[in-house]
C-alpha positions in Angstrom: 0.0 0.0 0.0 1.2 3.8 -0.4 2.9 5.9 2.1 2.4 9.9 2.2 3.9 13.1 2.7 2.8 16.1 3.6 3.6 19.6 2.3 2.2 21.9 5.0 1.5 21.0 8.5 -1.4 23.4 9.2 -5.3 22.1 10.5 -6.0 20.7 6.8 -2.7 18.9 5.7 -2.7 17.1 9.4 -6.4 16.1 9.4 -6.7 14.9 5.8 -3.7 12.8 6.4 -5.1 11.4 10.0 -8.1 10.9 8.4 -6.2 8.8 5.2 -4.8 7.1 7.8 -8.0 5.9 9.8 -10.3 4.4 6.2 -6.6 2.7 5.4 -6.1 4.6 1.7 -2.2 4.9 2.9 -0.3 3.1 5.2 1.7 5.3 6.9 2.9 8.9 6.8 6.7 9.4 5.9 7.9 12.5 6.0 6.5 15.9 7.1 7.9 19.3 5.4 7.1 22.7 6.8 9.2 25.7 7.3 7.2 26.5 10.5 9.5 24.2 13.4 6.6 23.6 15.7 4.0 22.4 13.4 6.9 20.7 11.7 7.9 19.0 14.6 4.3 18.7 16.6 3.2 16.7 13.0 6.4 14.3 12.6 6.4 13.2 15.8 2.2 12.6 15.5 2.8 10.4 12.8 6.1 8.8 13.2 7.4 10.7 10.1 10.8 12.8 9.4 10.6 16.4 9.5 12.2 18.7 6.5 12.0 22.5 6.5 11.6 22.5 2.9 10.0 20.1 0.1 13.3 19.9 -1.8 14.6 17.7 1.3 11.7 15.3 0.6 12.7 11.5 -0.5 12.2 10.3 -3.6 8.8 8.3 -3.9 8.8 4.6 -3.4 5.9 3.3 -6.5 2.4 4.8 -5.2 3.0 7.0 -2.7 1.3 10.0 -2.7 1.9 13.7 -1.4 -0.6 15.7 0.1 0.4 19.4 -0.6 -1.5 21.7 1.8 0.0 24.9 2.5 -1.1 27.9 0.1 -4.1 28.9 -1.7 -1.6 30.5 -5.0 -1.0 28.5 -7.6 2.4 30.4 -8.5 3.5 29.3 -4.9 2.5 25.8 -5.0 2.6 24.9 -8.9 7.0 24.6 -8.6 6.5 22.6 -6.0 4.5 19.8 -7.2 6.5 20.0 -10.3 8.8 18.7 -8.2 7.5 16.1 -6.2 6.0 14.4 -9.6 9.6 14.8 -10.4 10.8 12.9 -7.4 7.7 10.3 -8.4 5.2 10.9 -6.1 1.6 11.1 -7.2 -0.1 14.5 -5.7 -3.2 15.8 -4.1 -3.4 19.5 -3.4 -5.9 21.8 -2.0 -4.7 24.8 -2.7 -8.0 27.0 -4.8 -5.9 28.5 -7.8 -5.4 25.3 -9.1 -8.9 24.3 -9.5 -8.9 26.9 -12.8 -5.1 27.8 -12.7 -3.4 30.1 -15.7 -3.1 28.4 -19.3 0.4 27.9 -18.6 0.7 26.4 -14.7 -2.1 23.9 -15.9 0.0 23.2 -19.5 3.2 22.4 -16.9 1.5 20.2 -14.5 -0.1 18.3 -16.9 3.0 18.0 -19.2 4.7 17.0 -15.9 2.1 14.0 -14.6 1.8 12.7 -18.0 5.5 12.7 -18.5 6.2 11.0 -15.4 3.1 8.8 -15.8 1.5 10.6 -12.4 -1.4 11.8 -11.1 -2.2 15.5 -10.2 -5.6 16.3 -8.3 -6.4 19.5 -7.4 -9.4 19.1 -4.2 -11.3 20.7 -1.7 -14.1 21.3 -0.7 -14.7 24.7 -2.4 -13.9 25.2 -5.0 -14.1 21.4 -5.5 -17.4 20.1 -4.7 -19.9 22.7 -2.8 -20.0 25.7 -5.5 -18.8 23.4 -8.5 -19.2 20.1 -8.4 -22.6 19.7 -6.6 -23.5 22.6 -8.9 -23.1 20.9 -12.1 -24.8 17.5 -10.8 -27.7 19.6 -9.8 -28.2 21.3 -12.7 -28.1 18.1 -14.7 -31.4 18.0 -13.7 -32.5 20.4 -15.8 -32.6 21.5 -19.3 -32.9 24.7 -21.6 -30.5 26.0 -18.0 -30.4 29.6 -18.6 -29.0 31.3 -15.1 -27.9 29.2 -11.6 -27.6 31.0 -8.5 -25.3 29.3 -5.6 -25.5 31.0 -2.0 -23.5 30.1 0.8 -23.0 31.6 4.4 -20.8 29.8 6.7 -20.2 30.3 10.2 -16.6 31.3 11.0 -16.9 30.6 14.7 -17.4 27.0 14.0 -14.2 26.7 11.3 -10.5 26.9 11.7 -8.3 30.5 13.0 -6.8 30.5 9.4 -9.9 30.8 7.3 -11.1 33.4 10.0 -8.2 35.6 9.5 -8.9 35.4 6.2 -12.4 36.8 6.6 -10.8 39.9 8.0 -12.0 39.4 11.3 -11.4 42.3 13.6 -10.2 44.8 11.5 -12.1 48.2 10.6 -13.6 48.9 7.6 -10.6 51.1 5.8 -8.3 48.2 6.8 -10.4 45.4 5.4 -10.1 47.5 1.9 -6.2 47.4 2.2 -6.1 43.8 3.1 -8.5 43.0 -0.2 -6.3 45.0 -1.8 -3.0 43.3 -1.0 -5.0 40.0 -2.0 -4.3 39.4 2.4 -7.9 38.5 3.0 -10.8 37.0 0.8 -11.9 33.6 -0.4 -9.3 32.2 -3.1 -11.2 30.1 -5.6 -15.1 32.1 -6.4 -14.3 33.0 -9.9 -12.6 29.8 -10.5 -15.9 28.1 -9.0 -18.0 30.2 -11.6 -15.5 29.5 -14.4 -16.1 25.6 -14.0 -20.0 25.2 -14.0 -19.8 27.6 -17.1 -17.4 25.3 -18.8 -19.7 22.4 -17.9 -22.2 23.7 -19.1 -20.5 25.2 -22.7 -21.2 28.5 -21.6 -18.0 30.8 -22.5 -16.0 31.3 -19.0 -15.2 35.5 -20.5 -14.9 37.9 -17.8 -16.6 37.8 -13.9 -17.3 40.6 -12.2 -16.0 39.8 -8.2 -16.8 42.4 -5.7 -15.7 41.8 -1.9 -17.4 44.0 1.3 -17.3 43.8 5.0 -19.7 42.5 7.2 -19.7 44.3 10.3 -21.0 43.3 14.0 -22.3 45.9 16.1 -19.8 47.7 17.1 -18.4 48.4 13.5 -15.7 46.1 13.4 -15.4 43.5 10.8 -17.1 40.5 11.4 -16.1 38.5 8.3 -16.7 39.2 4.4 -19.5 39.2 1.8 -18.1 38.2 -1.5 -20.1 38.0 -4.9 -19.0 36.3 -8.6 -21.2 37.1 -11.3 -21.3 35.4 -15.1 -23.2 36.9 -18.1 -22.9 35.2 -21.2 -23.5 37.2 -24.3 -26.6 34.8 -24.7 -28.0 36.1 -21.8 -27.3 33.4 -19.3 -25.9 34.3 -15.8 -24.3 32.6 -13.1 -24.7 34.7 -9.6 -22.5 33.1 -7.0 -22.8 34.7 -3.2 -20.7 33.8 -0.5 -20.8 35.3 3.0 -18.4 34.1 5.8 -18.7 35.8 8.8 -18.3 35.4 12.9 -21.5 33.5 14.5 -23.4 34.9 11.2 -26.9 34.0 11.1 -29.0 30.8 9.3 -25.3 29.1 7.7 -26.7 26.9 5.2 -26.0 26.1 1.1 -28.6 26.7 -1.3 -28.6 26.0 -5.3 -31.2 27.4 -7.7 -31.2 26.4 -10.9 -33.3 28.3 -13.4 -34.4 26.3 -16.3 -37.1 23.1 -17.5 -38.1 22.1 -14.5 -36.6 24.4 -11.8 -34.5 22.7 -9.4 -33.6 23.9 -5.7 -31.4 22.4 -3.3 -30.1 23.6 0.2 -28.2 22.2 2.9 -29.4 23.5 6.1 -26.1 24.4 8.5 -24.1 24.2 5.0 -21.8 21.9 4.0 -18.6 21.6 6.6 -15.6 23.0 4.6 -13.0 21.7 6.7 -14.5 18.3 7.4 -15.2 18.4 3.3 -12.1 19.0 2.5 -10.8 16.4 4.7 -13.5 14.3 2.3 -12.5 15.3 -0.5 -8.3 14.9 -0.3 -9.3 11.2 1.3 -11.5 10.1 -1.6 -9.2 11.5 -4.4 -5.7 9.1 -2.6 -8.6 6.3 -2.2 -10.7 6.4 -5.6 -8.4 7.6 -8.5 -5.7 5.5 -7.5 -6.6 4.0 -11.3 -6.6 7.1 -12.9 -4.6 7.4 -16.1 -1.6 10.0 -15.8 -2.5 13.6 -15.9 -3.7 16.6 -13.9 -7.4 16.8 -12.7 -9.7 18.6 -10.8 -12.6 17.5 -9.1 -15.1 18.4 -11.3 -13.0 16.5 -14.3 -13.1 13.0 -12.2 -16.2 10.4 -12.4 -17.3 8.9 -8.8 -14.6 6.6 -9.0 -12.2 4.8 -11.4 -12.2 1.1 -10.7 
């Protein structure tokens, strides 16, 4: 059976690879890499593993092992180094959000790269990756003559993890918040790429999506989390209206999907859909299911329930 490493020792990389661990898709975890020496550390030791500062001090793969890379939402930052793990022979699962609809030219080199080396990329998570994609598309095959979809989704940041809430902007005031969007410091990575997707699937032309990011604020004026919109109009008049709004102890959290066409279909998941529990879901299943997968670099929403 495979082994794993794992890029990034943060709340998701250590989870997903616990939770590999417990429904027995790898057998072990054998090295840890992380430049921060206490995660590092605190996660080798967890799992018996050795502990490098960097990725380039990783082992080469023994046939079937996997890495789990799980420490930035950029796809500039992580692309290199999968590159180089496939190069080292490992087969990779990565959640970081860019990479679910990367630029023409990280996706050409990853895919070059996995083919080449007869691997398998798969870019996971729970959203983008399943909740405001994948889900999205299954829904709306459901319906025909589809002319708009509309995805909502309002999560509860005092249930989830510190590093999505600092994300959210949490704490800062107003004029702040609109320097951290600025400097790309806060927001949720992955919205347009989400949009971009179910347009592809459904052969609408991806063009241009207007993104907007605002503040929610709690009583007192401080920032509370973020409301963040992604809206589609294709020249034919279709229009995709994704709405996401995560924010401190924020009211009704719940996932709804409405898609507009012959017959209408609705669908909501009241207390919405765990994204750190999901992604955990999702990085577990692709190790477990694609294992048969022909070489090449996938995202979630490219992959059938299972290869067998």
């Amino acid at each position: 059976m495979s082994r794993l490493v794992l890029v990034g020792a943060g709340p998701i990389g250590v989870n997903a690879a616990v939770a590999a661990l417990a429904d027995g898709v790898v057998e072990g975890v054998r090295a840890v890499a992380d430049p921060d020496e206490e995660a590092r550390r605190a996660a080798a030791e967890r799992f018996g593993a050795s502990g490098h500062e960097r990725a380039a001090e990783l082992p080469e793969a023994d046939e079937g092992d996997w890495a789990l890379v799980a420490f930035s939402s950029r796809a500039d930052t992580t692309a290199p180094v999968i590159l180089r793990l496939v190069g080292l022979g490992y087969h990779v699962v990565t959640t970081c959000e860019e990479l679910s609809r990367p630029d023409q030219h990280i996706k050409e080199a990853v895919r070059t790269a996995a083919v080449t080396e007869g691997r398998r990329v798969i870019a996971a998570g729970a959203n983008p990756g399943f909740v405001m994609d994948r889900l999205v598309v299954a829904v709306a095959a459901g319906s025909r003559a589809v002319y708009g979809i509309d995805v909502a989704r309002r999560v509860d940041t005092s249930q989830r993890r510190g590093p999505l809430v600092a994300k959210t902007g949490r704490g800062l005031t107003a004029d702040q918040f609109g320097a951290a969007v600025a400097a790309r410091r806060i927001g949720h990575v992955g919205l347009v790429a989400s949009a971009k997707l179910v347009a592809r699937s459904l052969l609408w032309p991806t063009g241009d999506v207007n993104e907007t990011i605002e503040p929610v604020l709690d009583d007192d004026g401080k920032v509370a989390g973020l409301h963040q919109k992604a809206v589609l109009h294709t020249p034919a008049g279709g229009v995709l209206d994704f709405d996401l709004v995560m924010a401190w102890e924020v009211d009704d959290p719940r996932d709804s999907i409405h898609v507009h066409g012959l017959p209408e279909v609705t669908v909501e998941i009241p207390g919405g859909y765990h994204g750190d529990d999901g992604t955990t879901a999702q990085v577990v299943n692709a190790i477990g299911r694609y294992n048969q997968a022909p070489p090449g670099f996938y995202r979630s929403i490219d992959l059938p329930l299972r290869f067998s």
